[in-house]
VMD Tcl script that draws the C-alpha trace (Angstrom):
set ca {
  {-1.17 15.79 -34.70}
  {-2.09 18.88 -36.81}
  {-5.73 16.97 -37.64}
  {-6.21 15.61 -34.36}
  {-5.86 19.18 -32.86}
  {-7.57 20.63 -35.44}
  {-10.62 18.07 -35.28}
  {-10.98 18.95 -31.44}
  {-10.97 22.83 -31.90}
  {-14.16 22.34 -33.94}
  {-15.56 19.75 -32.42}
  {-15.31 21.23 -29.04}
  {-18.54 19.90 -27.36}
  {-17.85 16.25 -28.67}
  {-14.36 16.24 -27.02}
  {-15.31 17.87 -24.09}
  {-17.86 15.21 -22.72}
  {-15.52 12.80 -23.50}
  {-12.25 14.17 -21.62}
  {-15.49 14.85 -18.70}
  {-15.75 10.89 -18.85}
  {-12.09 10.35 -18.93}
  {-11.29 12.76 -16.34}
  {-14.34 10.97 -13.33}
  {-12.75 7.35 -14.24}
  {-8.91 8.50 -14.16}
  {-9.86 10.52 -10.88}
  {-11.73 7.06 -9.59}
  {-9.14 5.11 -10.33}
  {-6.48 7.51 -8.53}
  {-8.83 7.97 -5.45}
  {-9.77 3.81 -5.57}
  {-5.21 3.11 -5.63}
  {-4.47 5.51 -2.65}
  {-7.61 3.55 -0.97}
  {-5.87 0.82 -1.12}
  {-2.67 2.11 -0.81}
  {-3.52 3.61 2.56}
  {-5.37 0.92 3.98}
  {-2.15 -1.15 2.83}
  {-0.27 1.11 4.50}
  {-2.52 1.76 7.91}
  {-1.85 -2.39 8.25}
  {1.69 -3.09 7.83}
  {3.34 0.26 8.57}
  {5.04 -0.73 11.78}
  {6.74 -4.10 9.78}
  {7.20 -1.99 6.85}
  {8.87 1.03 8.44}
  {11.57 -1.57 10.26}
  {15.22 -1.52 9.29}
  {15.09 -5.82 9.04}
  {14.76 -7.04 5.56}
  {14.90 -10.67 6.66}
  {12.76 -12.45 9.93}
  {13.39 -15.07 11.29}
  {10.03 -17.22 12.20}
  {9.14 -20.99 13.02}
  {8.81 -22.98 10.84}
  {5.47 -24.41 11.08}
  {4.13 -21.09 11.87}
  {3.19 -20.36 8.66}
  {5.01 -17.03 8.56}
  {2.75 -15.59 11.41}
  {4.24 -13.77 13.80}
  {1.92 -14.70 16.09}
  {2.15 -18.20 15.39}
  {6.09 -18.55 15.74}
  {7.85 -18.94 19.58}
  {11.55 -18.70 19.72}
  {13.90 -18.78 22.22}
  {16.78 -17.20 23.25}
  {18.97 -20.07 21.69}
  {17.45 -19.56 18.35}
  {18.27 -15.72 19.33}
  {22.04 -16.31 19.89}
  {22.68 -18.79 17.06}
  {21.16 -15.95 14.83}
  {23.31 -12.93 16.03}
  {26.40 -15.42 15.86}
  {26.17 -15.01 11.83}
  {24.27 -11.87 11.54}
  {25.68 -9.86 14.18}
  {24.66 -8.80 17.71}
  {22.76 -5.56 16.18}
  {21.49 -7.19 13.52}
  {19.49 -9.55 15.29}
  {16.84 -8.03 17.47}
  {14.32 -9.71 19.25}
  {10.82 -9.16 18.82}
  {7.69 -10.14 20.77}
  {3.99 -9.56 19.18}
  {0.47 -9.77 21.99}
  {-2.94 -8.15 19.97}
  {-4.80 -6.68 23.01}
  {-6.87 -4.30 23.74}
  {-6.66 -1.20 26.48}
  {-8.30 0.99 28.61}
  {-6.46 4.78 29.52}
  {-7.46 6.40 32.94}
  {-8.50 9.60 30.62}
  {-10.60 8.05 28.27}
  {-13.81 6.76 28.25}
  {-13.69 4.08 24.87}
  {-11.73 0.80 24.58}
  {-8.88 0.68 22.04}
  {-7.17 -2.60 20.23}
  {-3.73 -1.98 20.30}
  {-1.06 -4.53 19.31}
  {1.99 -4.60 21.86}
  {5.49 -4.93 20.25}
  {8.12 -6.27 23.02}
  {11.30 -5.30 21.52}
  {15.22 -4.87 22.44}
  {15.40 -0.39 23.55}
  {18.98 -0.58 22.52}
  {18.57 -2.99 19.69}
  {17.57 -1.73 15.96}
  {13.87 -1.89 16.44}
  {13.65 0.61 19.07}
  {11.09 2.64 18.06}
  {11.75 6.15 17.12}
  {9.72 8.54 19.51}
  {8.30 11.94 17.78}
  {6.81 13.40 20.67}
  {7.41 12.69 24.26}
  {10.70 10.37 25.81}
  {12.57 7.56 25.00}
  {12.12 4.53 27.28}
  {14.78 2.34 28.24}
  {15.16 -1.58 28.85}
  {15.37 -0.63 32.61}
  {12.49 1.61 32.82}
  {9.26 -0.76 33.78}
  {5.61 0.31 33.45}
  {6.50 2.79 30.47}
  {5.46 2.31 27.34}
  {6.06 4.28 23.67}
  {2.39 4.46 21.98}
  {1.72 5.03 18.16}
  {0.01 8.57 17.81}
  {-2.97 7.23 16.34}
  {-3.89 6.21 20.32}
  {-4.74 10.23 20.73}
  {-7.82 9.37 18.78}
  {-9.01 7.54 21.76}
  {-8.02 10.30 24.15}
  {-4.88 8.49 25.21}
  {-2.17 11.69 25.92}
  {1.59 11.58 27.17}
  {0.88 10.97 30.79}
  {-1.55 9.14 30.27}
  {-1.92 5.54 32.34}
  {-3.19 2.38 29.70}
  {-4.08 -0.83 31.71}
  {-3.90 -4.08 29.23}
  {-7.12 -5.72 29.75}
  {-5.58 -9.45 29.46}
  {-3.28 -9.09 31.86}
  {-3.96 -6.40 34.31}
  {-1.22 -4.50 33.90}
  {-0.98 -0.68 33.41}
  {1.14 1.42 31.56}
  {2.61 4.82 31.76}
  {2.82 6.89 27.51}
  {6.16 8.27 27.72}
  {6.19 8.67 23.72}
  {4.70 8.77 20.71}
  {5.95 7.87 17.03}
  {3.94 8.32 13.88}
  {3.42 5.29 11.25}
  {3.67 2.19 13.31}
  {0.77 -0.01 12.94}
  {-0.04 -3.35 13.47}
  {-3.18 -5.21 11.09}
  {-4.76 -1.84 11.34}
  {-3.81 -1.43 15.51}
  {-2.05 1.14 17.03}
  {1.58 -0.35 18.00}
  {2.48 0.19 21.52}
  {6.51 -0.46 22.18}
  {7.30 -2.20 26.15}
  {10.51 -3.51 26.80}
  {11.73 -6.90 27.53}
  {11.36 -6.27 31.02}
  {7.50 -5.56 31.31}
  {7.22 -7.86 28.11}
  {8.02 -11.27 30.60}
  {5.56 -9.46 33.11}
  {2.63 -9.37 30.47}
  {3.38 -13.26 29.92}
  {3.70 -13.54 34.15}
  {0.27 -11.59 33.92}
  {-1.28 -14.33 30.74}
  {-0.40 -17.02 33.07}
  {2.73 -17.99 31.82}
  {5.05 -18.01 34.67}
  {8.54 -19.14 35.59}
  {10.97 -21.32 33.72}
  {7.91 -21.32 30.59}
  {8.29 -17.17 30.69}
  {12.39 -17.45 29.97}
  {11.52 -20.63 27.57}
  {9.71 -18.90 24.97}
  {10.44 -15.37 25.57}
  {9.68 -13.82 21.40}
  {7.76 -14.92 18.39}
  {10.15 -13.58 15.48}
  {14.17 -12.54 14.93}
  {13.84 -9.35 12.70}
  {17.69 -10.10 10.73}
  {19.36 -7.10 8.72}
  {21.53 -9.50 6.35}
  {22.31 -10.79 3.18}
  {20.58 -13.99 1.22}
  {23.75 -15.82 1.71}
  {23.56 -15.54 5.76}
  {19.63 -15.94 5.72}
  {20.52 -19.26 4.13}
  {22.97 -19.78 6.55}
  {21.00 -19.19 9.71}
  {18.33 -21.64 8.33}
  {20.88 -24.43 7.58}
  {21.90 -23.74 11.25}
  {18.69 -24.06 13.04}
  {16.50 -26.48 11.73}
  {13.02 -25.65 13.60}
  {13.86 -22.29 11.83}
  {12.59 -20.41 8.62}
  {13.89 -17.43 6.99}
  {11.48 -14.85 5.22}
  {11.96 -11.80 3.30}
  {10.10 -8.58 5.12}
  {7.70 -8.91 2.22}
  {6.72 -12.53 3.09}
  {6.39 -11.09 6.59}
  {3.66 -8.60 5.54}
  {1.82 -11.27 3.46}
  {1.13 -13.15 6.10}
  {-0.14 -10.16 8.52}
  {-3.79 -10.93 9.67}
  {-6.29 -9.66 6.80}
  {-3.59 -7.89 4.79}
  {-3.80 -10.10 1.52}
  {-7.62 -10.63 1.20}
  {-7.68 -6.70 1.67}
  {-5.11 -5.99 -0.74}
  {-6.47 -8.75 -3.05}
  {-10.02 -7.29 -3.08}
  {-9.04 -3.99 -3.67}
  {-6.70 -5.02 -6.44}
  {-9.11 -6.62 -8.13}
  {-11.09 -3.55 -8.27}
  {-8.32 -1.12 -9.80}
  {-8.02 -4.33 -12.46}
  {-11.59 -3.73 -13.34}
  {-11.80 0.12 -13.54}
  {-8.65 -0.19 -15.75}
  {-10.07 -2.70 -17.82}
  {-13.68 -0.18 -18.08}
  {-11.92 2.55 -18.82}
  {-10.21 1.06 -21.78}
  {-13.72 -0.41 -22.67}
  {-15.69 2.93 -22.40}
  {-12.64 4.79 -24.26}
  {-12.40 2.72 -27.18}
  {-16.31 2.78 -27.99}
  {-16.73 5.80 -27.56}
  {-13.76 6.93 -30.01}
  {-15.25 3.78 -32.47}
  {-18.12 5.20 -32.91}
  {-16.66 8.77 -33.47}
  {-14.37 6.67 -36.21}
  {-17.20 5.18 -37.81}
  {-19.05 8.88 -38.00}
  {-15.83 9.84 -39.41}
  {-15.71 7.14 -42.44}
  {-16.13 9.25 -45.48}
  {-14.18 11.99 -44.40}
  {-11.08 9.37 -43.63}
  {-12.04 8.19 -47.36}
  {-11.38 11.28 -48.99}
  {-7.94 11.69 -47.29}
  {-6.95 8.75 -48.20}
  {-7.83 9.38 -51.62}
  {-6.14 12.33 -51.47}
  {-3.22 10.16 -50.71}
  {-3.02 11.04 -46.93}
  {-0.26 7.94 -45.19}
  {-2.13 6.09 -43.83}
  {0.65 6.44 -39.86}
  {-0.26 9.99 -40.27}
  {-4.05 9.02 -40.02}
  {-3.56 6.37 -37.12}
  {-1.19 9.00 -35.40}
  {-4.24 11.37 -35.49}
  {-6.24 9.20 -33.83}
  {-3.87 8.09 -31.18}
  {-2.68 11.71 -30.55}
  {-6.16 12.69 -29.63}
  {-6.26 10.22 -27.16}
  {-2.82 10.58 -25.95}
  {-3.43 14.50 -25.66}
  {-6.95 13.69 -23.79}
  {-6.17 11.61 -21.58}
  {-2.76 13.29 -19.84}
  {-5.19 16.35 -19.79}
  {-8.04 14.33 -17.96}
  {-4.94 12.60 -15.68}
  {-3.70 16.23 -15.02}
  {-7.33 17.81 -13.63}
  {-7.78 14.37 -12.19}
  {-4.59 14.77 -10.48}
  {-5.22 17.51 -8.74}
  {-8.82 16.64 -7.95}
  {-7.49 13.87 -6.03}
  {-4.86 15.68 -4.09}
  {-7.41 18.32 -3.21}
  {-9.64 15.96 -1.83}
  {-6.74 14.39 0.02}
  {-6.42 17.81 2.25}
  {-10.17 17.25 3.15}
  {-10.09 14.08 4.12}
  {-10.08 13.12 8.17}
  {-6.85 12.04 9.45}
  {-9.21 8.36 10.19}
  {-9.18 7.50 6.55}
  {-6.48 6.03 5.00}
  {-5.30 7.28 2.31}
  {-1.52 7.46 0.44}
  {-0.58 8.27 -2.74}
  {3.47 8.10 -3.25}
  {5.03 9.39 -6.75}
  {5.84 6.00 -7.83}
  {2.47 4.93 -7.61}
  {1.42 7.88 -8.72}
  {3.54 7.33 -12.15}
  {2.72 3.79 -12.35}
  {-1.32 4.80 -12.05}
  {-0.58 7.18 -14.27}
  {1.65 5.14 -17.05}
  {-1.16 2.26 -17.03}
  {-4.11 4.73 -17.41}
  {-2.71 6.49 -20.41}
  {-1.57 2.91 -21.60}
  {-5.31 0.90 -21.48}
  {-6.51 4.62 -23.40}
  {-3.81 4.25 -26.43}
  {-4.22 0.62 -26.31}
  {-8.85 0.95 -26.59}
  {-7.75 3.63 -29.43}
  {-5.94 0.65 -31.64}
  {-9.74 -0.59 -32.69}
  {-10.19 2.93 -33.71}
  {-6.74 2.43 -35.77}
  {-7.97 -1.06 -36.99}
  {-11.31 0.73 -38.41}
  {-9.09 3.31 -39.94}
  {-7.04 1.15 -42.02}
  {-10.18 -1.11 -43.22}
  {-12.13 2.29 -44.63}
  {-11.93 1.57 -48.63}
  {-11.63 5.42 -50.61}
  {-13.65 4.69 -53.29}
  {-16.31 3.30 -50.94}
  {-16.27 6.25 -49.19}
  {-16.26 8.40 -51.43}
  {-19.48 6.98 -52.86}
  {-21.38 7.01 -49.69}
  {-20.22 10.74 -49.04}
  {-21.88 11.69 -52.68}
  {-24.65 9.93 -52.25}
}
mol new
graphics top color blue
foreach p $ca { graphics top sphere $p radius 0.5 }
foreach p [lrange $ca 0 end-1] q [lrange $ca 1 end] { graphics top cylinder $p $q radius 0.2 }
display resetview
């Protein structure tokens, strides 16, 4: 570490440009994860922020929601091995919405769930609703964005029906829609108001069970109802609209900047190797260990790269305060670390070709090409 430290002292402009190049792809790759984390996050954040770790679908649906209709004997052979409050209905309608204070349109995704159940939605600002309080409804606060307020009267455009906000609760949304909470009670209105009426209404009334249980009872409750599949939540958010070609692309991008920063670090210290061959030849001559010449060249990239991750670091969280509230963006310390751990990995692992050139550098030859 002594020569690697040393080296970059005198060398100062060399190492500089390079921990400049390090530092624009580590921030890019930070910026490029919480992208993705927040757009990740902006589409399942209602599923993800739910207390069920196992739902209960069709099971030709496909694991869509949207695709899955249950009834309320599915409902009551579920809570008879999960529990009454660990079974909770839920009901899932895309629409879109007008407010009487507003003058845009807004896609919103209604969530028809159980007020007294474990899905009732946590309100942040306003009041609770109740399943015998009809024509209220609990909004996700991203709807203020459209000029939608407490108060404020929403009219579903596919039905007809309007809406009172009584609340609002941060985090809930639905394939990148605001999540707006009705009870069961206005929920077999909407269907009334989409033409499904009568005995059909009580038939079909949800699309999913959200279960809190074990894999033993999840194996249970499928044994029990045959028309019935059990998925984990993370199954669940696979199959929401658009959320895996998103994720997918975006992945596929981190891969790559992970894979060019490795590429760009390793030439770029090969090439300082190769300018370096005579002077490795006369240390080894001089009987230098060959670990203590490797380590050399590894620490330098070890100590410039968790420098370029540091400055990158807070680059990244700066520009995270300046960022509108519209664009997505999360970074979380574990994927922070992660980030972090793999960056610092692909550098040490481009520096091995360095090590590899190291090791082949003959003294004698060295020593001849540095006389002559």
């Amino acid at each position: 570490m002594f020569l690697a430290l040393r080296e970059m002292r005198h060398s100062k402009a060399r190492y500089s440009l390079i921990i400049v190049i390090m530092l624009l792809v580590s921030f890019l790759v930070l910026f490029v994860t919480g992208l993705a984390r927040g757009l990740a996050y902006a589409n399942i954040s209602a599923v993800e922020n739910m207390p069920a770790n196992y739902y209960a679908v069709q099971k030709d649906a496909d694991h869509a929601f949207r695709r899955s209709q249950l009834n309320e004997t599915e409902l009551s052979a579920a809570r008879s091995i999960a529990g009454e409050q660990n079974a909770a209905p839920l009901a899932v309608q895309m629409s879109t919405i007008t407010a009487d204070k507003a003058d845009v349109k807004a896609d919103v995704t209604f969530f028809a769930v159980d007020m007294n159940g474990m899905l009732a939605p946590k309100v942040t600002q306003g009041t609770e609703i109740t399943n015998e309080t009809q024509g209220s409804v609990v909004a996700d606060s991203k709807l203020k964005e459209s000029g939608v307020t407490i108060g404020s009267t929403i009219k579903d455009q596919a039905s007809g029906l309007t809406f009172k906000v009584a609340g609002f609760v941060d985090d809930n949304s639905y394939s990148h829609t605001p999540v707006v909470y009705i009870n069961t009670l206005d929920w077999k209105a909407m269907r009334q108001g989409f033409g499904q009426s009568g005995q059909d209404a009580e038939a079909v009334p949800y699309n999913v069970i959200a279960l809190k249980i074990d894999s033993a009872q999840a194996s249970d409750i499928t044994e029990k109802l045959g028309n019935v599949e059990v998925i984990t939540q993370k199954q669940a958010i696979a199959s929401i609209p658009g959320y895996s070609a998103e994720q997918n692309s975006l992945l596929m991008m981190i891969v790559f900047l992970f894979v060019i920063a490795a590429f760009v670090l390793a030439v770029f210290f090969y090439v300082i190797t190769i300018q370096k061959t005579s002077q490795f030849g006369i240390l080894k001559a001089m009987g230098t260990k060959m670990s203590y010449l490797a380590w050399s060249v590894v620490g330098q990239v070890l100590i410039l790269s968790v420098a370029s991750l540091a400055v990158s670091l807070l680059l990244t969280f700066g520009m995270n305060m300046g960022l509108p509230d519209s664009m997505p963006f999360q970074l979380e310390g574990q994927t922070i670390l992660l980030t972090c751990v793999l960056f610092v990995g692909m550098s040490l692992l481009g520096s091995l070709i360095s090590v590899a050139r190291v090791a082949r550098v003959d003294a004698l030859e060295a020593i001849g090409r540095a006389g002559a």
